[in-house]
N, C-alpha and C positions, 0 to 999 in steps of 0.2 A: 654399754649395753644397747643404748637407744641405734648405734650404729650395726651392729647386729641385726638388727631386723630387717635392714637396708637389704634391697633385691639387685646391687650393684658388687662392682668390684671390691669398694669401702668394707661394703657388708659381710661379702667371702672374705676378707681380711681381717674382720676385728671378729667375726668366727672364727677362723683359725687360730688368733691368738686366746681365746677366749679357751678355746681347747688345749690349746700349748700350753697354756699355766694349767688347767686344770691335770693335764698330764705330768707336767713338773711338779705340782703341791702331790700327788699321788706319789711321784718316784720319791721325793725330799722323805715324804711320811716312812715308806719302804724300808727305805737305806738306815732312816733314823731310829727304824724298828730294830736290823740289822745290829746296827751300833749297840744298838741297849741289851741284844739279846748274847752279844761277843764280849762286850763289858761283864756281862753277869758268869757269861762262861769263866772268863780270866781271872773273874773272883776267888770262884768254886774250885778252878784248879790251883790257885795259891793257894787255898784254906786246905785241901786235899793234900797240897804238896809240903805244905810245912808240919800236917799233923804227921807224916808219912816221916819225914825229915827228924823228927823230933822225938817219937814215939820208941821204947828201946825192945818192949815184949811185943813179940813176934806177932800172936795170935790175936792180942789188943789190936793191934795195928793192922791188918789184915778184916778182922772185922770190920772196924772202925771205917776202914778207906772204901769197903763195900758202902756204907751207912750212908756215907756222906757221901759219895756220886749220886745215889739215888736222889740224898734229901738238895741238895747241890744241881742238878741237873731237870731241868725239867720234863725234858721226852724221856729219861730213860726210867725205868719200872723196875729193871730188876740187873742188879751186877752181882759177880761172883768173880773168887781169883781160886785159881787154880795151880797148885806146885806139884813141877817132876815128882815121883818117887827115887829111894835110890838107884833103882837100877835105870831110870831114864828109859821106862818102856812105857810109864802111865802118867796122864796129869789127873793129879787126885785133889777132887773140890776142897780147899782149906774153907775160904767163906764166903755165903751167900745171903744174899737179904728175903726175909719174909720168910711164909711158911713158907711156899715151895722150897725155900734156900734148908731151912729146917727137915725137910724132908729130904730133901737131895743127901744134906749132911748124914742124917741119920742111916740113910742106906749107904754110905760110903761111896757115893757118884765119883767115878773116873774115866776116862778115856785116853785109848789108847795114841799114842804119839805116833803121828802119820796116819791117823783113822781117815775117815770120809765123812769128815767133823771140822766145824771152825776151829777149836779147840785141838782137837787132832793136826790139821794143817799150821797153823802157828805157832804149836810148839815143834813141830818138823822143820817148818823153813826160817824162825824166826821172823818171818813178817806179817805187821797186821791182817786180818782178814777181816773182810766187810762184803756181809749178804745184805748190801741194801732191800732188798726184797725177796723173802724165804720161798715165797712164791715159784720164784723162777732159779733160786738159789744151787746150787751143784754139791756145796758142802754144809749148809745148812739141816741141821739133823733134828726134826721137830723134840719137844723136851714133852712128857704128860704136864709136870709140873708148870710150864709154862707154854702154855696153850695161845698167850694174847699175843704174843711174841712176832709182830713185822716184822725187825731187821737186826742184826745182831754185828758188831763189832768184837773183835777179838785185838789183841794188844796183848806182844810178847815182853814178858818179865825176863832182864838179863841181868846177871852178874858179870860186868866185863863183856866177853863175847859168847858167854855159855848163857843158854838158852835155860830159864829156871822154872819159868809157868807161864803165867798168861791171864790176864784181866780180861775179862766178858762181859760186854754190858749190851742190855737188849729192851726195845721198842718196842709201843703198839705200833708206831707209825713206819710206814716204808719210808725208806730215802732218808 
């Protein structure tokens, strides 16, 4: 430290190092946050995967797997899974958490496959959709019931290669 205050070369050097670890104890902290925040992820999706794995009533387990992303995940607020109908024209909400999910359920919330919807687009192409930001979003389709909603993840449910519903799970936080 004492050389640090030096108004020579010495001094520009043992400042810079001075800062170099300062900037390395910040990234170490960072990355270490990182780790613990990926650890907990890896948890929640093994405890999510083997209740999923395990569970043999449909509508138990469908519930259930909403419950536990929510209680399991820290950014996300609110998930829903959504299954085709028969005729493969609607995905019709099976479950959703909280009231809004309760309210959603109760008026029979579906949307049509191939809409100008997360939900719509994922069960058309079979690929995830992600409106990091509803803001600027394209398919992103505001919900009343969920109003606090930044950024919304969609995630296609397959049997095989057929396209069955689709997992929704949605942020206050963009990105």
């Amino acid at each position: 430290i004492l050389q640090a205050e030096r108004s020579d070369e010495i001094g520009d050097l043992a400042r810079a190092l001075v800062e170099t670890r300062e900037q390395i104890r910040l990234t170490f902290e960072d990355l270490q946050g990182r780790i613990d925040d990926r650890s907990r992820d890896l948890e929640a999706t093994e405890e999510v995967s083997y209740f999923a794995a395990t569970q043999r009533d449909l509508q138990t387990l469908l519930d259930r797997v909403v419950s536990l992303i929510v209680d399991k995940f820290n950014n996300i607020y609110h998930a829903q899974i959504f299954l085709l109908n028969s005729e493969g024209n609607y995905a019709v909400l099976r479950a959703s958490t909280g009231d809004a999910g309760q309210q959603l359920l109760a008026r029979g919330h579906r949307l049509g496959v191939g809409s100008v919807s997360v939900i719509g687009q994922v069960t058309t192409t079979g690929k995830a959709v992600i409106a990091r930001d509803i803001a600027s979003s394209e398919v992103h389709r505001r919900n009343e019931f969920l109003p606090d909603t930044r950024s919304e993840v969609a995630i296609p449910l397959l049997f095989g290669d057929t396209i069955i519903g689709a997992l929704d799970v949605q942020s206050k936080q963009s990105d």
